[in-house]
N, C-alpha and C positions, 0 to 999 in steps of 0.2 A: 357083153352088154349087161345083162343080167346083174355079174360079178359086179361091177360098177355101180348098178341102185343099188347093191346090197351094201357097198364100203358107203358111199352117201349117206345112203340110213344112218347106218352107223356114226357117220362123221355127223350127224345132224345134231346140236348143241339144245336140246328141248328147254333146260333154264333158262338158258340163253334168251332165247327167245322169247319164249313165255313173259318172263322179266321185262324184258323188252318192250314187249305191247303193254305189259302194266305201267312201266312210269309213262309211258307215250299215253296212254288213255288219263292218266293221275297230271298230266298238264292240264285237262281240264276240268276234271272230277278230284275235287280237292279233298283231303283229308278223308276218303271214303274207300281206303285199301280194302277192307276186306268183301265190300260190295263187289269192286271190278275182280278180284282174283275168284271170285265165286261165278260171276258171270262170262268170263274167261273158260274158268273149267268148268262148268256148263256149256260153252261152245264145242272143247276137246273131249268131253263125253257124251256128245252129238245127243243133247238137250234141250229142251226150250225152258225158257226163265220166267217166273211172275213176280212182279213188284210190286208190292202192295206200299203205299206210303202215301203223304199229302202232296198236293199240285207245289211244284216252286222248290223239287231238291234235287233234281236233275236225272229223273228218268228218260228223257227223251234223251238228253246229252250223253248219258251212258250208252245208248245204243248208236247214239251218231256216232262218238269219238270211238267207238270195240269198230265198229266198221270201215271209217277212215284208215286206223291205224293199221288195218290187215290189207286195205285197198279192197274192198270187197263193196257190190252193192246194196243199199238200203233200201229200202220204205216204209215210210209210215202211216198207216191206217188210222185215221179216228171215226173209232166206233160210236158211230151214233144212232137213234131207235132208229130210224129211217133207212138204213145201210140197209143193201140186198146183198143176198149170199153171193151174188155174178159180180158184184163190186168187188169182194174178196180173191174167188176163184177168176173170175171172168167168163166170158159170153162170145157166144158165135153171132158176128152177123153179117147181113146178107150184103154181099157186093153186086149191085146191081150191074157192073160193069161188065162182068166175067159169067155171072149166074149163081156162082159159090157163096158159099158160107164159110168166112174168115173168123178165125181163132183169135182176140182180143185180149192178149193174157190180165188179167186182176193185180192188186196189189201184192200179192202174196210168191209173187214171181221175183224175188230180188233172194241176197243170203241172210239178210238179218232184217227182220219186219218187226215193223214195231209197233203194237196193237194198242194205241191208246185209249186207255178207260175202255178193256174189252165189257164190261158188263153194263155197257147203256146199250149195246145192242141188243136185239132180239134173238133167243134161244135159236130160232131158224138160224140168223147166220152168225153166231156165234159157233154151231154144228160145222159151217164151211171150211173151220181151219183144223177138223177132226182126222180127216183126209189126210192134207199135207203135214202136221204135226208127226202123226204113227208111221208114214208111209214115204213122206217127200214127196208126193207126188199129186196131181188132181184132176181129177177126171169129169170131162163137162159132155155132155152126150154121146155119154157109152164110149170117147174116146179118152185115153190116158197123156196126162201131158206132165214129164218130168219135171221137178225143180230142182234151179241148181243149188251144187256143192260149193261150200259145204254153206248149210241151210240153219237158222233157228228163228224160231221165234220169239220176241220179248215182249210179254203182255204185259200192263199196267193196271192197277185199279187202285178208287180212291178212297179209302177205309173210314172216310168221314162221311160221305152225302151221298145216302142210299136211295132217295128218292128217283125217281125212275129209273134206277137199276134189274138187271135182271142176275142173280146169281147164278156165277158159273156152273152145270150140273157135274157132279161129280166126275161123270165118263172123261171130261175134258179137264177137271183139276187135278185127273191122276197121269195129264200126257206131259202135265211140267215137270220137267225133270227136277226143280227146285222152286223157292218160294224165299224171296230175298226183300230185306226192309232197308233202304236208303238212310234214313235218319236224318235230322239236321247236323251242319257239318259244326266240329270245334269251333272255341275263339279264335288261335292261331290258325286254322283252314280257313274260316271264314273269311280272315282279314288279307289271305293270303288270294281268297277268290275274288275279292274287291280291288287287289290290285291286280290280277292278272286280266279280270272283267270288265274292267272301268272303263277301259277308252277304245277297247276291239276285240272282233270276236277272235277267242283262240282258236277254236274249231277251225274257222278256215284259214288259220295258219298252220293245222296240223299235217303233218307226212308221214303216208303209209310207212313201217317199220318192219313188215312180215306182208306176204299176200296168201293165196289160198293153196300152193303148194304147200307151205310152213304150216299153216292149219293141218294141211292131209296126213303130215308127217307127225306132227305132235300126236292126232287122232290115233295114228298108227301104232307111235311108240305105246299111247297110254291103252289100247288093247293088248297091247303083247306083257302089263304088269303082271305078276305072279298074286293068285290071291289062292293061301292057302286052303287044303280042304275043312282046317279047323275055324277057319276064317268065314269060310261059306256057310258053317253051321251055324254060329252065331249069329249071322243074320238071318236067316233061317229061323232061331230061337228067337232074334227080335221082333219078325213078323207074327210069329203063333204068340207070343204074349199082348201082340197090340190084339189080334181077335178073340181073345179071354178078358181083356182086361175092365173091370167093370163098368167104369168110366166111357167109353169109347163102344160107341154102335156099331162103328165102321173102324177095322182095322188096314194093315196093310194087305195091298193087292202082291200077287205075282210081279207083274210090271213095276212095283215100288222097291222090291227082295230087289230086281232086276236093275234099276235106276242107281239104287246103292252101292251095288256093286260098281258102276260105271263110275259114277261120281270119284268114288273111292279112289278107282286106277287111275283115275285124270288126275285127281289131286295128290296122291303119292309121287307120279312124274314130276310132278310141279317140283316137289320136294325133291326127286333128284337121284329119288326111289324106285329100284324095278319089282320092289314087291308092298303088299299092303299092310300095315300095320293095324289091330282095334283102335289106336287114335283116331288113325282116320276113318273108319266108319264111325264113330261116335262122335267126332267136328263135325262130319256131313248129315249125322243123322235129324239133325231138326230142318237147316235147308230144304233135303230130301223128303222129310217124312209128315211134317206136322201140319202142310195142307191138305193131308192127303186122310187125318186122321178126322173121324166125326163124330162128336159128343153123345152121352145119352142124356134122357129127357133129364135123369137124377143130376147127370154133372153140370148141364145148364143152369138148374136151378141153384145148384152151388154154387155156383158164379166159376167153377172151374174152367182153362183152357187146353185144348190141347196139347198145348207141351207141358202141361204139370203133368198129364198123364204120360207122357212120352218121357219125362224127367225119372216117372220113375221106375217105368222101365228099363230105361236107360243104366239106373242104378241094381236093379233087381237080377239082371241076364247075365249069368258068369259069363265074364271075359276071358278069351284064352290068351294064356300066358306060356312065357319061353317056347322052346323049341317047334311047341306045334301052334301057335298061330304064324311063324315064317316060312315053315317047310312044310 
């Protein structure tokens, strides 16, 4: 039996697939490839994703059509100041019938949640999804209640109207594993979303194309990538120059060295690659790294952001070349 998953594994077609759920989610998410391959390999590097962009370019659509298309379940939260943290997690209550207290799971109970506009809620329960983000898991008085596999989460926010907003604290902008911008779509997308938009929803004509075993295995493959020990230093070296760097108060954490890495091996599978290349930790480096980076007083007042500074890091950290960034 054994023998058997392991040829399976083996026989499991990871582009294949991968591929697969992207044109399937690009039926409805027009001209916006490199958003859903990012959020994709954020799902197989068992991540959660923040979308910063304006209302009206299909944040919500991207998380409906990644979830249809895997057959997996949704939901979506809108966070609003009034939301309590038991709305997120969920609440025990009292069944008068029996004498017990029943377990009423929260929103947060599905594989892909979608946390719209997370910062108009209140820091209290914006803290509720700190739990299940690090841990998959949440615990409502003293007792522990799994979430299922495979699990992420995709928060929203709206880079334009900050009025009663509450900024995310950084403990929780360093648990996204990336930081993705939608854009408006092309002429030819757009023209091409009016017509597929105009007289029905495509969404619910969509069909799952992968389910959550195909997740487990992709997941699988892309921890078993090879990422060299010259590879590891480098980013290593990328983290110690964001906490030098003068620009930047706040460099990279542990957990971001660590996210990189992840990213990385999901995205070289994608490619078709069982090891890492510097390309790809330098594609994934602003994704990964540049919510996670925070200005000083000098570079605010420059008007600087942080990917100039991350830009030129990026340029400054010898890359390893030949032989020992593969082996």
């Amino acid at each position: 039996m054994a023998t058997e998953r392991t040829a399976a594994r083996r026989a499991f077609d990871f582009i294949g697939c991968f591929e697969g759920i992207v044109d399937n989610v690009e039926r409805v998410i027009q001209g916006k490839d490199e958003a859903v391959r990012l959020a994709l390999v954020c799902l197989v590097a068992e991540g959660h994703l923040l979308i910063e962009d304006v209302p009206g370019v299909g944040k919500t659509s991207l998380a409906k059509a990644l979830a249809t298309s895997l057959d997996l379940q949704w939901q979506r939260i809108q966070f609003t100041p009034d939301l309590l943290p038991s709305d997120v997690t969920g609440v025990n209550v009292y069944n008068r019938a029996n004498g017990t207290f029943d377990f009423r799971p929260g929103g947060v109970f599905a594989n892909i949640v979608l946390g719209d506009e997370i910062n108009r809620a209140s820091p209290k329960t914006q803290s509720a999804l700190l739990e299940a983000m690090e841990e998959h898991q949440v615990t409502v008085d003293a007792k522990t209640y799994r979430l299922p596999a495979p699990f992420m989460v995709m928060a929203t926010q709206n880079p334009i109207e900050h009025e009663g907003t509450y900024p995310l604290p950084e403990s929780q902008v360093d648990r996204f594993l990336m930081r993705a911008h939608m854009g408006y779509p092309g002429r030819r997308a757009e023209i091409t979303m009016l017509e597929a938009h105009g007289s029905d929803s495509v969404i619910g004509h969509l069909h799952p194309v992968a389910d959550a075993h195909d997740v487990a295995d992709m997941v699988s493959q892309a921890r078993a990538v090879f990422v060299a020990p010259a590879l590891k230093g480098y980013i290593v070296d990328l983290a110690a120059a964001t906490r030098t760097h003068p620009s930047l108060a706040l460099g990279m954490s542990p957990r971001a060295a660590l996210a990189l890495q992840r990213a990385a091996r999901a995205w070289a599978a994608a490619q078709g690659r069982d090891y890492v290349t510097p390309d790809d930790v330098k594609s994934l480096a602003r994704p990964v790294l540049s919510h996670r980076l925070a200005l000083s007083p000098d570079a605010h007042v420059g008007g600087l952001g942080p990917e100039d500074a991350l830009e030129e890091i990026l340029a400054s950290v010898p890359v390893p070349t030949g032989r020992t960034a593969q082996a």
